[in-house]
C-alpha positions as CSV (number, residue, x, y, z in Angstrom):
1,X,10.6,17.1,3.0
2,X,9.0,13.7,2.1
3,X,6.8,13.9,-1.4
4,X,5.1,10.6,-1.2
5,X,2.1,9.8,-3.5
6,X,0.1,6.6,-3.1
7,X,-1.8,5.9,-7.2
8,X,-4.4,3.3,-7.3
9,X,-4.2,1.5,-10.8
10,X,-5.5,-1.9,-12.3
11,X,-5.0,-4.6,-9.4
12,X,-1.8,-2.2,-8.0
13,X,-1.4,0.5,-5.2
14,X,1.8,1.8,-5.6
15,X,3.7,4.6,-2.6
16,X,6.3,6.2,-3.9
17,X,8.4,8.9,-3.0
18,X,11.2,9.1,-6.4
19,X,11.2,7.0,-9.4
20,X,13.5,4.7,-7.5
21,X,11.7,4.5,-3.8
22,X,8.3,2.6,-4.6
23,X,6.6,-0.5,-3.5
24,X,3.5,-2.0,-4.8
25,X,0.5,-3.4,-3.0
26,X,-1.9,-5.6,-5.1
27,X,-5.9,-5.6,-4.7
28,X,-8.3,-7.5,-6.2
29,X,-12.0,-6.8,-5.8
30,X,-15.6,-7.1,-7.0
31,X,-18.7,-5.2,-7.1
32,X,-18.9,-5.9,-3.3
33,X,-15.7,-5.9,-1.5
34,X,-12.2,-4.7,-2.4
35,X,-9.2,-6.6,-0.5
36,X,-5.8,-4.3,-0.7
37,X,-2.8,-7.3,0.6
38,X,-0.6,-5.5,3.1
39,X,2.8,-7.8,3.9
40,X,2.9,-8.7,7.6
41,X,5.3,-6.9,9.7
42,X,7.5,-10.1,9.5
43,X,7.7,-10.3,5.6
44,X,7.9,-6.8,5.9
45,X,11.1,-6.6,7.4
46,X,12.2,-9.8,5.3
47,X,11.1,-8.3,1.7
48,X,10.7,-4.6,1.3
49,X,13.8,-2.3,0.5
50,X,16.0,-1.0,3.3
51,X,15.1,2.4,3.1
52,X,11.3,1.7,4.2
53,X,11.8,-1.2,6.3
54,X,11.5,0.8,9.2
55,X,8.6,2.7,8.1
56,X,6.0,0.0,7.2
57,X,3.7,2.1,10.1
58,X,3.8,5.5,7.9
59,X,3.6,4.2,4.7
60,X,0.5,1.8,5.1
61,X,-0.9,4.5,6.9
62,X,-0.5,6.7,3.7
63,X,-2.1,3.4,1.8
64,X,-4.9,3.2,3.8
65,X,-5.7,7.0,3.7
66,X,-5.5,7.1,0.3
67,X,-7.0,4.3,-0.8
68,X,-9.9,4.7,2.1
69,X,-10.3,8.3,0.3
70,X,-10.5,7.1,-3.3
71,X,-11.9,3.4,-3.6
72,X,-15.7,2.3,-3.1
73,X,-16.5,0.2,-1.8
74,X,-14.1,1.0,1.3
75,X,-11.6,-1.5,1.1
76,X,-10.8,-4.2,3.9
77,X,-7.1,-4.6,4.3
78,X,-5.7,-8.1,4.8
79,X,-2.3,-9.3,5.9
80,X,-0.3,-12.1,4.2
């Protein structure tokens, strides 16, 4: 059974699923716009830890619900 959480904190989205399984996602926003950075699928593959590299579909999708849920404005999610 996976127990992911996604937490929104200062400038950090974090999805974790253990103490040791996490990865971070900075933000940065204003009173108008919020921008959450997702990696592209290339850096993706090239910088996150083996045991989500094949799962950068399910876990932004878990970002996006969460933070879609929680942060207002509704953030606009750029790739870098």
């Amino acid at each position: 059974m996976n127990t992911s959480k996604v937490e929104i904190s200062y400038r950090r989205v974090r999805y974790s699923e253990a103490s040791d399984r996490y990865i971070d996602f900075g933000y940065d926003y204003d009173k108008r716009q919020i921008l959450v950075y997702i990696p592209t699928a290339d850096r993706w593959e090239r910088e996150k830890p083996a045991w989500a590299r094949e799962r950068r579909t399910e876990i932004v999708g878990e970002v996006k619900k969460t933070c879609d849920a929680k942060m207002t404005p509704k953030p606009i999610y750029e790739e870098y």
